[in-house]
Backbone bond lengths (Angstrom), bond angles and torsions (degrees), N, CA, C in turn:
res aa  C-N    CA-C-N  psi(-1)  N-CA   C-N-CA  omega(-1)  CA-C   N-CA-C  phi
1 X - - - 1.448 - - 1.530 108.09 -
2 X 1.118 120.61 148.11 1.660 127.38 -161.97 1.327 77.58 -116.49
3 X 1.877 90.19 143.28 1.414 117.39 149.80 1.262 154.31 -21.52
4 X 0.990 164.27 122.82 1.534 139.51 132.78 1.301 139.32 -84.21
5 X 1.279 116.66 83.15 1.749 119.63 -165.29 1.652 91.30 -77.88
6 X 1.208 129.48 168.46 1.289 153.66 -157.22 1.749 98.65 -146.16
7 X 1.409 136.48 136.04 1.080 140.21 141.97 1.344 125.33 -58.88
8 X 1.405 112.45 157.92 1.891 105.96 -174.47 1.129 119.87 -84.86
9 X 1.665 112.35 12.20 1.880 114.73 -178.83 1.576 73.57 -93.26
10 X 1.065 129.22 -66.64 1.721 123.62 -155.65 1.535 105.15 -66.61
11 X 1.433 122.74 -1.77 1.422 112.83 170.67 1.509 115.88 -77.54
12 X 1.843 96.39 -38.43 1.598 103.36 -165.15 1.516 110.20 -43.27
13 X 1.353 118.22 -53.12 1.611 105.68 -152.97 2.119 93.40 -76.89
14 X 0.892 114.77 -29.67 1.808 99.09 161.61 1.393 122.03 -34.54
15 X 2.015 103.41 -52.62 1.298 92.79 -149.78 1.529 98.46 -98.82
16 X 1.235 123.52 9.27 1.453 138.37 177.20 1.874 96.63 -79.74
17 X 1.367 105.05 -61.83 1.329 103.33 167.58 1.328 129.47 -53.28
18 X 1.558 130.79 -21.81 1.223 133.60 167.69 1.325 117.45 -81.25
19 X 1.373 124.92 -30.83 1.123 114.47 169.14 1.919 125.06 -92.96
20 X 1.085 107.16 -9.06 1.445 105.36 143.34 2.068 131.37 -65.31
21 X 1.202 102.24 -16.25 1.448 120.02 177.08 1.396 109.19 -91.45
22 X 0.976 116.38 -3.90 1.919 136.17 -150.18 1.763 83.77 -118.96
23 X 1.133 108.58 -60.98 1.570 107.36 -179.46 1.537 121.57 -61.99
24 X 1.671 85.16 -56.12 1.963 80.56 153.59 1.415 140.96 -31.10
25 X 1.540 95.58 -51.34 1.668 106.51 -165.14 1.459 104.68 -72.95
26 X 1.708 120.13 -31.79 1.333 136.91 -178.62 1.696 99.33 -55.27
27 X 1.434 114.71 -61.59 1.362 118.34 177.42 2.011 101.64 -54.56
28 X 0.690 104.07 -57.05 1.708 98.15 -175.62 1.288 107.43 -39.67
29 X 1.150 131.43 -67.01 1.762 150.07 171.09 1.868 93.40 -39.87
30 X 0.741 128.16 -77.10 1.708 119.74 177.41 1.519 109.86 -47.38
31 X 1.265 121.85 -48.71 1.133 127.29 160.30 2.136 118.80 -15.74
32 X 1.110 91.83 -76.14 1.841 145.52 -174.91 1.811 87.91 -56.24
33 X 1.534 117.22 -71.19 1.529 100.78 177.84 1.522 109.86 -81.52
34 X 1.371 122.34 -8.49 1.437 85.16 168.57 1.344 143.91 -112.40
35 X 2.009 96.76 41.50 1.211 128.27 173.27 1.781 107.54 77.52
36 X 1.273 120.17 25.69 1.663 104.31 -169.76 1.183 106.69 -86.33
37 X 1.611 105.64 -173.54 1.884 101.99 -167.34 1.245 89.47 -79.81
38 X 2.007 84.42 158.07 1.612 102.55 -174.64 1.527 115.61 -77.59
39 X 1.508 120.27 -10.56 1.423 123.83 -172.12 1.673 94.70 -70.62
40 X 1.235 122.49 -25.16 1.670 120.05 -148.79 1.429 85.64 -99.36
41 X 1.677 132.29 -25.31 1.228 129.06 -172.21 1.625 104.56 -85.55
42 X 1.331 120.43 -34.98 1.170 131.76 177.89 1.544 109.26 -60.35
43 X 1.583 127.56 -29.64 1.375 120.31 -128.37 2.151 60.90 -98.60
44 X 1.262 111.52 -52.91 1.791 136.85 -141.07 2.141 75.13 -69.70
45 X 1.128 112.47 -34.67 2.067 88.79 -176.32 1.508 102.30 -79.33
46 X 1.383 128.69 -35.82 1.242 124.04 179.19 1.246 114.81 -62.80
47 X 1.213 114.13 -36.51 1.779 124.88 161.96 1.934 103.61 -39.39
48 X 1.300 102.59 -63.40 1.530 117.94 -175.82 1.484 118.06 -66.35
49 X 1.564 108.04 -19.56 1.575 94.89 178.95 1.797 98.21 -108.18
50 X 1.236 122.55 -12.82 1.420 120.58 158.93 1.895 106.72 -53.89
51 X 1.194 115.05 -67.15 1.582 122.99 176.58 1.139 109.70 -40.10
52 X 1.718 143.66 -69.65 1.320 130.94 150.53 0.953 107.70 -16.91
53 X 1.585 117.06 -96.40 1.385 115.08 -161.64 1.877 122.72 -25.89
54 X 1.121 116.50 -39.39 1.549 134.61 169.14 1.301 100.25 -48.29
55 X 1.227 114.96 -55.81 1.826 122.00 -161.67 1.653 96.38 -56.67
56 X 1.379 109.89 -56.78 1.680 124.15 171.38 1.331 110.85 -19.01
57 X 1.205 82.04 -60.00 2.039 94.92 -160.34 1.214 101.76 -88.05
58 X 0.917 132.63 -39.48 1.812 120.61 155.43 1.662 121.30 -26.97
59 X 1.109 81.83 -54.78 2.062 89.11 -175.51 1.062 102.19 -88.73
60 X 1.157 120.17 -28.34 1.590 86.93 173.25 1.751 123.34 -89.79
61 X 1.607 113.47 -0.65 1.004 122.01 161.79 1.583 120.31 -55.09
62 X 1.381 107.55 -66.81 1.264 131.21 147.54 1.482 104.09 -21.62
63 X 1.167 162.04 -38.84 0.961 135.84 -152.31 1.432 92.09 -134.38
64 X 1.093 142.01 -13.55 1.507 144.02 142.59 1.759 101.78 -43.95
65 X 1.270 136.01 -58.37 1.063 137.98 178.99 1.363 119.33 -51.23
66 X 0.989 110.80 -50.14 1.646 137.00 173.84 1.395 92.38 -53.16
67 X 1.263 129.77 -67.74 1.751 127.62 -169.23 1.569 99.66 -48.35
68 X 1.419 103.19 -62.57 1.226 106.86 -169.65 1.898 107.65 -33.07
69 X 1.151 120.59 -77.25 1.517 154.90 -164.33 2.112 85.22 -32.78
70 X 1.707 95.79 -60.38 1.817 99.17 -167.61 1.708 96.66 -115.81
71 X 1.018 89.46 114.02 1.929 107.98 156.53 1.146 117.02 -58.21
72 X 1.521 135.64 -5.86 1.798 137.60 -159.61 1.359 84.95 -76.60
73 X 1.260 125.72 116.16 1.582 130.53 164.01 1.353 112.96 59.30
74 X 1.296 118.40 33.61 1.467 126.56 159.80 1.327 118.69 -11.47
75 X 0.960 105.11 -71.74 1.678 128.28 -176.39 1.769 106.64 -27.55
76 X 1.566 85.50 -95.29 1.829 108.35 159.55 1.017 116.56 7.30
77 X 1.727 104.87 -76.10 1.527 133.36 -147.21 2.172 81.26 -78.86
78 X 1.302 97.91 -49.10 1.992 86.79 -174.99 1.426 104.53 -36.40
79 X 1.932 103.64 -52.94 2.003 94.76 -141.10 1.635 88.97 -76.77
80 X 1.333 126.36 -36.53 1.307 109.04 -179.85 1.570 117.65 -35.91
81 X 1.622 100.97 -76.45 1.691 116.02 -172.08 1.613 102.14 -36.61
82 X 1.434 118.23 -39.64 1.880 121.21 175.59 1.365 97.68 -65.32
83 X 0.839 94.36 -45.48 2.577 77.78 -169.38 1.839 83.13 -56.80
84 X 1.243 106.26 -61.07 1.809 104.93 -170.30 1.252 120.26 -21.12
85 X 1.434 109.11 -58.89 1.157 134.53 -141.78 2.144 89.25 -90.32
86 X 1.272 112.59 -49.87 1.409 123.91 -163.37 2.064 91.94 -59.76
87 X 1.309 103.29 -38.37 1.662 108.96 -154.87 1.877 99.73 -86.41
88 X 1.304 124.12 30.05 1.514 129.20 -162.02 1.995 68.62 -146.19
89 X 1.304 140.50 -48.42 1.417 111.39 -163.61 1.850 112.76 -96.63
């Protein structure tokens, strides 16, 4: 099964999105010691696993595009990006 490498223009908006989720999670953890309600801590991780989840679907968008662009093992590159894509829902 062939690869899917990604270029670093199609990485940026992932890793822009990961590190906004990164800041999130930082606020959650302050959150957590400074005893606040758990509904507001609950609401702020679903916030954080929505943002991941985004990062997911980014790359693998990105790499749907990428197939599109090169036919070299089309196929491959589909069932991979599908396990990808299936293991984020």
């Amino acid at each position: 099964m062939s690869a899917v490498h990604l270029q670093p223009e199609d990485l940026d908006p992932v890793v822009k999105r990961l590190r906004r989720a990164q800041g999130q999670l930082a606020g959650v953890l302050n959150m957590i010691n400074e005893n606040r309600d758990c509904g507001d801590i609950v609401t702020q991780l679903a916030a954080v696993s929505k943002a991941i989840d985004r990062a997911g679907f980014t790359m693998i968008a990105a790499g749907l595009q990428q197939c599109i662009r090169s036919e070299e093992d089309e196929t491959d590159a589909r069932e991979r990006l599908e396990k990808m894509f299936m293991s984020l829902s």
